[in-house]
N, C-alpha and C positions, 0 to 999 in steps of 0.2 A: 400937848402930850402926843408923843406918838405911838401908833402902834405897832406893834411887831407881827410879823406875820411867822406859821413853823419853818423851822429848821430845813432847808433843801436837804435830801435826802444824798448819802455819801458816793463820791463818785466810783465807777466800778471800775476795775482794771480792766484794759484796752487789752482785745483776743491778739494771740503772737507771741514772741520772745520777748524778754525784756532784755539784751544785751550786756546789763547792768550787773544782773539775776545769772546771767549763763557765764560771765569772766568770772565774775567771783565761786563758781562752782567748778570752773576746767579750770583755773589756774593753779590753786591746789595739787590738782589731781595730775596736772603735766609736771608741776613740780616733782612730787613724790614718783612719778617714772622715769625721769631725768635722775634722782638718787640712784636709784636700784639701776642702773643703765649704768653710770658712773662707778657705782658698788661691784659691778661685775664685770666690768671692766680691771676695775684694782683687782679682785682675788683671780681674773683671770692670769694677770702681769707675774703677781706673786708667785702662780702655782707653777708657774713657768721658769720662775727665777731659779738661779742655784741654790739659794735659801732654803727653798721650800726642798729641793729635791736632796739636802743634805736632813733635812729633817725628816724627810720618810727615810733614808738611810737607817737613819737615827733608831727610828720607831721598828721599821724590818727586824734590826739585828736587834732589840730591845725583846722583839716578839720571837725572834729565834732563839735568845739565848732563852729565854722563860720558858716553853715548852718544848725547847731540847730538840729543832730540829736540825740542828746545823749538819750532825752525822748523815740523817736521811738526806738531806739536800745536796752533803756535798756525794754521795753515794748516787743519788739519781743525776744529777749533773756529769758524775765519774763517767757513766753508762751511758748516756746520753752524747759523749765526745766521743767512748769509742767506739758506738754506733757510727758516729759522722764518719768516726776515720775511716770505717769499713766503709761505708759508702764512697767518699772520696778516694782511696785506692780503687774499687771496683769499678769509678767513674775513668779513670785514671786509664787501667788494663784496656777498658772499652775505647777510648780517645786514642790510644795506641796502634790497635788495631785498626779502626777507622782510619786513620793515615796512612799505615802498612795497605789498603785495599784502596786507598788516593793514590798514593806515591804508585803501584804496581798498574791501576788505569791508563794515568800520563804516560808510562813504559810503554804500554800499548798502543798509545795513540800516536804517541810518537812515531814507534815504529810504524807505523800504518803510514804515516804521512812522508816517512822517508822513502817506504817502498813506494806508492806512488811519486814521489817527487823521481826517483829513479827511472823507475818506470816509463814516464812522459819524456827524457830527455831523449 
């Protein structure tokens, strides 16, 4: 007969990473940000498509006609062009005279360079 002696006592996990323990826990998790990298990606393409930008059209004038702003808007837009146009003629008069006070410079330098060219001969 023999005898048996107790049970060796259970072995203890070895201090450090386990490798095993750390892939099975990042992969997951690289996974699921490669989605959402990929996911945002796609709604970036979309929102950039003509698709997307005929459908806020869509929803604009959806939201214009329902609370009635198309009069206001096309009224502040009205004011808002012939503001510009006032500026742009006023841009205009001013770019005018600027060259009337170039063109009449050159006149002068010219003539200065004729009287010395005279002058010297």
């Amino acid at each position: 007969m023999l005898l048996q002696g107790p049970t060796p006592p259970p072995l203890l996990p070895t201090p450090g990473l386990d490798p095993n323990f750390v892939a099975g826990q990042l992969i997951p998790m690289i996974g699921i940000v490669a989605m959402i990298v990929v996911g945002a990606l796609v709604l970036r393409w979309f929102f950039r498509s003509p698709m997307a930008e005929a459908i806020a059209e869509r929803i604009r004038a959806r939201t214009r006609s329902r609370f009635g702003a198309d009069s206001t808007t096309a009224e502040i837009e009205g004011e808002r062009v012939h503001q510009l146009e006032q500026q742009v003629a006023m841009l205009q008069t001013q770019l005018a005279e600027v060259a009337e006070r170039v063109d009449f410079a050159e006149r002068l330098l010219a003539d200065r360079r004729e009287r010395k060219l005279s002058a010297g001969q």
